[in-house]
C-alpha positions in Angstrom: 67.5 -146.1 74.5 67.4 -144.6 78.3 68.5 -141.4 77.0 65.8 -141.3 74.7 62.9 -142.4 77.4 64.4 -139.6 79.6 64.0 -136.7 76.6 60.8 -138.3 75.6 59.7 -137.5 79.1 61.7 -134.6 79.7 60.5 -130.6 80.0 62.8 -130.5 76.6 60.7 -133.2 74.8 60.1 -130.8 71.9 63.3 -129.2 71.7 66.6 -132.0 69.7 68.2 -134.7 71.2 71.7 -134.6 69.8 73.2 -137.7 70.4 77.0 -138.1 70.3 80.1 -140.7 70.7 83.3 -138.3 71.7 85.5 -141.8 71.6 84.6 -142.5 67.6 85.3 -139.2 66.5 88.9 -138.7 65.4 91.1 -137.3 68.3 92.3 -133.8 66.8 88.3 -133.2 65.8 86.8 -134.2 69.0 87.0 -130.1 70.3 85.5 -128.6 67.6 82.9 -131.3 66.8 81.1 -130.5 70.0 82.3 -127.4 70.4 82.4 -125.8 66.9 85.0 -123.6 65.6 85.7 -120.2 63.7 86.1 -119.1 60.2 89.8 -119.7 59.8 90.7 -121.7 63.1 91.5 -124.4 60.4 93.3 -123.7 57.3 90.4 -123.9 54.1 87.6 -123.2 56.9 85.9 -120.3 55.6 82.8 -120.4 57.4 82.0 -121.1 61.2 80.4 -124.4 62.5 78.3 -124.8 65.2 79.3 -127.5 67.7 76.9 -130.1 69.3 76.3 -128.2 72.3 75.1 -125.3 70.9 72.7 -127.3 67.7 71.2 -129.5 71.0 70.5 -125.4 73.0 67.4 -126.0 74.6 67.4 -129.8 74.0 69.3 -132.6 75.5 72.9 -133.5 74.5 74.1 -137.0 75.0 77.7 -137.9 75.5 78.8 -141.4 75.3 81.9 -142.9 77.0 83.2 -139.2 78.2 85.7 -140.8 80.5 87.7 -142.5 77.2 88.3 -138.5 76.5 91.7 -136.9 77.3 91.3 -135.3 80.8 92.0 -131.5 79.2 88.4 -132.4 77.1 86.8 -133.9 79.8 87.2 -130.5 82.0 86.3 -127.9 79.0 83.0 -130.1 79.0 82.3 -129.7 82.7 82.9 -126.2 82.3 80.7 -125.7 79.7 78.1 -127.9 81.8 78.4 -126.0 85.2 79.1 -122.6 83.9 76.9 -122.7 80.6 79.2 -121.5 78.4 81.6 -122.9 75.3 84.4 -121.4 73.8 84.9 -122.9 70.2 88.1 -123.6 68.3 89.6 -120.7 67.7 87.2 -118.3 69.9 89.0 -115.8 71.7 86.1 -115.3 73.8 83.5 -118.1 75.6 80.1 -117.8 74.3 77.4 -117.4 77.6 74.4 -117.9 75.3 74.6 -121.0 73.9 75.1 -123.6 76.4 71.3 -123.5 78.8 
């Protein structure tokens, strides 16, 4: 509910709020879920996904219960918070654009 007032009242008011639980997502899909992956990180993925952080761009992401995420996680998310950029599963390169 707090996260919600804050948006609601927020400069990105009209852009998403993406709202997310890293803890209830199975371990082994936590990366790509909020990071998203490429065609073919995954055997029968034909397609790239878009993670969380890039569908909430502009908006506001929220992250529940981060510090119940393996440590290795928790630091690819403050890099992607401090130097606005993502690298999804099976990127070879980080993505600048996508994480403002």
């Amino acid at each position: 509910m707090l996260a919600r007032y804050i948006h609601a009242r927020s400069d990105r008011k009209n852009q998403p709020l993406r709202r997310r639980e890293p803890p209830a997502i199975p371990a082994n899909l936590v990366e790509s879920e909020l990071f998203g992956h490429e065609r073919g990180a995954f055997p029968a993925r034909t397609s790239r996904k878009l993670g969380k952080f890039e569908l909430a761009n502009g908006g506001t992401l929220f992250l529940d219960e981060i510090g119940d995420l393996a440590l290795d996680l928790q630091s690819k998310i403050l890099r992607a918070l401090q130097e606005h950029e993502i690298e999804r599963v099976g990127g070879r390169n980080p993505s600048s654009s996508t994480c403002a």
